[in-house]
C-alpha positions as CSV (number, residue, x, y, z in Angstrom):
1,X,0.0,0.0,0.0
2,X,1.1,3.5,-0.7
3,X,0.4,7.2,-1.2
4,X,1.5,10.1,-3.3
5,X,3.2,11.9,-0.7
6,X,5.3,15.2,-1.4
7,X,7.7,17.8,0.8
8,X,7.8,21.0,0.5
9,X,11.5,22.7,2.2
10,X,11.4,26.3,2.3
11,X,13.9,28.8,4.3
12,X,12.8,31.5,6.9
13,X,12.0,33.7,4.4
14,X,9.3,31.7,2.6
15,X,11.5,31.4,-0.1
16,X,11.8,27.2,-2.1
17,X,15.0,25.5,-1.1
18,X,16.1,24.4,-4.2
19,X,18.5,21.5,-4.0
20,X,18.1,20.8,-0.2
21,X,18.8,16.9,0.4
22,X,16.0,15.1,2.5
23,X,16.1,11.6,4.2
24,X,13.2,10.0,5.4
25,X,13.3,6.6,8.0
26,X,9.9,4.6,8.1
27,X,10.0,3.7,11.7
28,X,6.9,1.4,11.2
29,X,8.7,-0.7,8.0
30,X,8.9,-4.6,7.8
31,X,10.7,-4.8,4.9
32,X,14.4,-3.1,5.0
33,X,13.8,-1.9,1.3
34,X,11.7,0.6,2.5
35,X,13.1,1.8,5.8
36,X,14.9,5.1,4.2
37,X,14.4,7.2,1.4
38,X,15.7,9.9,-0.5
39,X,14.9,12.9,-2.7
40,X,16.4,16.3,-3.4
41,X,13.9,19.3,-3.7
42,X,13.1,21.1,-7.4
43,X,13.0,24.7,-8.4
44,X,9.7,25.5,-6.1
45,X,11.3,23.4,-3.0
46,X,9.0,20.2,-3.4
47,X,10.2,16.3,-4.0
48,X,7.5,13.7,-4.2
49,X,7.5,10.3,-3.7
50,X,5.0,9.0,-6.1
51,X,4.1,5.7,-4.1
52,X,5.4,5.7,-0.6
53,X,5.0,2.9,1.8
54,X,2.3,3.4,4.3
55,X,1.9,-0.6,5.4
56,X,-1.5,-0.9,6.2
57,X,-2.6,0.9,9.0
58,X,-0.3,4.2,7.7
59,X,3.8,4.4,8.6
60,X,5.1,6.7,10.9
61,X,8.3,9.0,9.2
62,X,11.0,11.1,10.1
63,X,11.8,13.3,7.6
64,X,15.3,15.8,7.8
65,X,16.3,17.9,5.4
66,X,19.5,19.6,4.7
67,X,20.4,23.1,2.7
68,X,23.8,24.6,2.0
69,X,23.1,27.8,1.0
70,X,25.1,30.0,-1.8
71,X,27.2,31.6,1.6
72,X,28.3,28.2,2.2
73,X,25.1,28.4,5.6
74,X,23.5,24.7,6.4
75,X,19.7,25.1,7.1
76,X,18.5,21.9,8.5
77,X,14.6,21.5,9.5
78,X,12.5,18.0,10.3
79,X,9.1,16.8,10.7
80,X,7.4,13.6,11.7
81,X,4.5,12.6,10.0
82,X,2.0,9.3,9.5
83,X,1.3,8.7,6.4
84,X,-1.6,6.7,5.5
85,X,-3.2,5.7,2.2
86,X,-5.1,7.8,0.2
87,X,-6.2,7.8,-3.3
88,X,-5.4,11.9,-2.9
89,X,-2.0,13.7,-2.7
90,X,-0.6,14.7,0.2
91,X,1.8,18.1,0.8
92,X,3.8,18.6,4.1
93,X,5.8,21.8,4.6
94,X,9.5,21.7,6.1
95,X,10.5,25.9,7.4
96,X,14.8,25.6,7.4
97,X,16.6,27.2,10.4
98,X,20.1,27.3,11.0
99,X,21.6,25.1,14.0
100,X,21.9,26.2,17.3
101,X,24.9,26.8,18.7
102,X,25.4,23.6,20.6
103,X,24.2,21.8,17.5
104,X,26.4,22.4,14.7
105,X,29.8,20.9,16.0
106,X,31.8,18.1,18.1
107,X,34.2,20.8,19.6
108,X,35.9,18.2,21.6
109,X,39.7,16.6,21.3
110,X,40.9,12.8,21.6
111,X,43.6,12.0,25.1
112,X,46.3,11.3,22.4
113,X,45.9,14.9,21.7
114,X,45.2,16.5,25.0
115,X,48.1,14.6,26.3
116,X,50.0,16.4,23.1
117,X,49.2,19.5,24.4
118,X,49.7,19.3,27.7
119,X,53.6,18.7,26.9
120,X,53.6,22.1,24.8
121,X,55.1,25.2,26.8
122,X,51.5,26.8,25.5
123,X,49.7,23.8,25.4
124,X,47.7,24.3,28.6
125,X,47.2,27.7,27.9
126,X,45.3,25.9,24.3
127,X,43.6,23.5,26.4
128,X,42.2,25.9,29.1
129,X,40.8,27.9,26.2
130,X,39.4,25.7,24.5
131,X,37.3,24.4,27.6
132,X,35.8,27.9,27.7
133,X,35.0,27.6,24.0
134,X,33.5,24.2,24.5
135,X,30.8,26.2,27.4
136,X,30.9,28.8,25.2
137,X,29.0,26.9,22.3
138,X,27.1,24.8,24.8
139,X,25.7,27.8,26.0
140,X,25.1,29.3,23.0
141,X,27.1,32.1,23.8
142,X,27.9,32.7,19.8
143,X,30.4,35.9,20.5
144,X,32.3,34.5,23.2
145,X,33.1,31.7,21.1
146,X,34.0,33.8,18.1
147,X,36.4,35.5,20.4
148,X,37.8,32.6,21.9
149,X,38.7,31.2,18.1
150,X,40.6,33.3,17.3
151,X,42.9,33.3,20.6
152,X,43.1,29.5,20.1
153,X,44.2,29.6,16.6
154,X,47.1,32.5,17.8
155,X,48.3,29.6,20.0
156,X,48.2,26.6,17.8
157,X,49.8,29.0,14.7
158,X,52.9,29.6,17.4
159,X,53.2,26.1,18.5
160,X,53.4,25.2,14.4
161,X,55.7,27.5,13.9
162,X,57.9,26.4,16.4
163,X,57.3,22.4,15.5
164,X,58.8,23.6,12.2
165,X,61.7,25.7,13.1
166,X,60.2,29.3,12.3
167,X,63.0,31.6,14.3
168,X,62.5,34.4,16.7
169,X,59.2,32.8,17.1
170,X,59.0,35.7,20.2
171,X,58.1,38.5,17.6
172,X,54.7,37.0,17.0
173,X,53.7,37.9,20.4
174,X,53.3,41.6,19.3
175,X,51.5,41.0,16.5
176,X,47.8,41.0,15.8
177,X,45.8,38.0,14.7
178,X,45.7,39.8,11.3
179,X,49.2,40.6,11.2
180,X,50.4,37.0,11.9
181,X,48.2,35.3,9.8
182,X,49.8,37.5,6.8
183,X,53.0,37.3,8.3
184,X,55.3,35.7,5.0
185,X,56.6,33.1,7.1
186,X,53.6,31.7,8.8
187,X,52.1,32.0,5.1
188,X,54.7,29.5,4.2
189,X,54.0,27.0,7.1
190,X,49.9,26.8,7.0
191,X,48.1,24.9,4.5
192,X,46.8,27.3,1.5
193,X,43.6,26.4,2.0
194,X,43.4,26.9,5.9
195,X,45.2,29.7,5.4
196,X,43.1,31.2,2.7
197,X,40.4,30.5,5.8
198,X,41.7,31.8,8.9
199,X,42.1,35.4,6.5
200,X,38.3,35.0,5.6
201,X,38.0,34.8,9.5
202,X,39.6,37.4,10.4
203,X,37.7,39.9,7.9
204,X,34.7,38.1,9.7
205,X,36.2,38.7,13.5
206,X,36.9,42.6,12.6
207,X,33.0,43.3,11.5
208,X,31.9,41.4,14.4
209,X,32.6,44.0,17.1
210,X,29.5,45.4,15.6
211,X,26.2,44.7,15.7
212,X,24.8,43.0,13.2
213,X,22.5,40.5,14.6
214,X,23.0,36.5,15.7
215,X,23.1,35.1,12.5
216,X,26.3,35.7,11.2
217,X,28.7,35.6,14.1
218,X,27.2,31.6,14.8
219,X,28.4,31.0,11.6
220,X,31.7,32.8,11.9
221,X,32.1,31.0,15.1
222,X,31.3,28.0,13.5
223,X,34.3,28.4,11.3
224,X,36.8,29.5,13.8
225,X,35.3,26.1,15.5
226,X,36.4,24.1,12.6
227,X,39.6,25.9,11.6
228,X,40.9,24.9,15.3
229,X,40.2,21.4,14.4
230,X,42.2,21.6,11.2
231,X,44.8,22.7,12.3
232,X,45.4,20.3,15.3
233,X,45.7,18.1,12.8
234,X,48.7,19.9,11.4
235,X,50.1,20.3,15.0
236,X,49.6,16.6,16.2
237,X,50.7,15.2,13.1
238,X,54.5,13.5,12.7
């Protein structure tokens, strides 16, 4: 048994995700054919499933959908819905938000690397701050954690410079965040891409001691959040 069953994904402003990814899980199916299924939204924001399952008594569904915006913003929204038969279409709206704060990430590290840092002469200095970060975005405290990023990444830049022999590392502690992420020798040591990054963060960490609302310093925290993880990996690696 089965129904013509469609979504409709649309952001805040009313306007169709088109393109947004959607995943639905039959929690009432028998067969594990039709446990998931898939679609990806058209120009006005709907996908339809021409015959979906609905076993005889109608299935119950968890439907989550997924946008990345032009900005490079995930929207994410969900519904639940039982779907029974019918011989008549059936629409269901999904509004997009952007994650909350304590959603978005896994800002947390593995021992191996705590214990890395711990041995650095600024390692606990990293780890202490990044503790605060960690409350920061499970509080959803979106500007302290975009000002804690960027006082993380200072640290971990230094301790990469040092691991690879940059010298008179000591004239980095004068220098800005900007400066020292265009400094020509820390340009040499940090990966073009990350560092192409932790520039587009900076422009973002500038405009963000003004107001400007919520929106966009969650997502500039988001990337400070991610760039830290990078470039751990840099550090820990042999």
């Amino acid at each position: 048994m089965g129904a013509r069953f469609t979504l409709q994904v649309l952001l805040p402003s009313g306007k169709p995700a088109i393109g947004a990814s959607i995943t639905g899980h039959n929690q009432n199916a028998i067969d594990s054919g039709t446990v998931q299924w898939y679609g990806s939204t058209l120009e006005d924001g709907t996908f339809t499933w021409e015959n979906i399952d609905t076993g005889f008594l109608g299935d119950k569904y968890d439907f989550h959908c997924r946008y990345l915006d032009q900005n490079s913003v995930e929207w994410f929204g969900n519904i639940s819905e039982r779907i029974k038969t019918s011989s008549e279409p059936v629409t269901k709206t999904v509004m997009l938000r952007l994650l909350f704060m304590d959603e978005w990430t896994e800002f947390s590290i593995s021992k191996d690397t705590e214990a890395f840092l711990s041995k650095l002469d600024n390692g606990t200095e990293i780890l202490g701050a990044m503790r605060e970060m960690s409350m920061a975005i499970k509080n959803r405290m979106s500007h302290s954690a975009m000002a804690l990023s960027t006082y993380i990444l200072e640290g971990i830049i230094k301790s990469i410079a040092l691991k690879k022999g940059v010298k008179k590392i000591e004239r980095f502690d004068i220098m800005t965040f900007g400066k020292l992420i265009h400094d020509e020798e820390i340009s040499k040591i940090i990966p073009v891409g990350e560092l192409n990054k932790l520039r587009g963060l900076n422009e973002f960490r500038v405009s963000s001691v003004h107001f400007k609302g919520i929106t966009p310093v969650i997502e500039e925290a988001r990337l400070g959040a991610k760039l830290i993880m990078s470039l751990l990996k840099e550090l820990v690696s042999p």
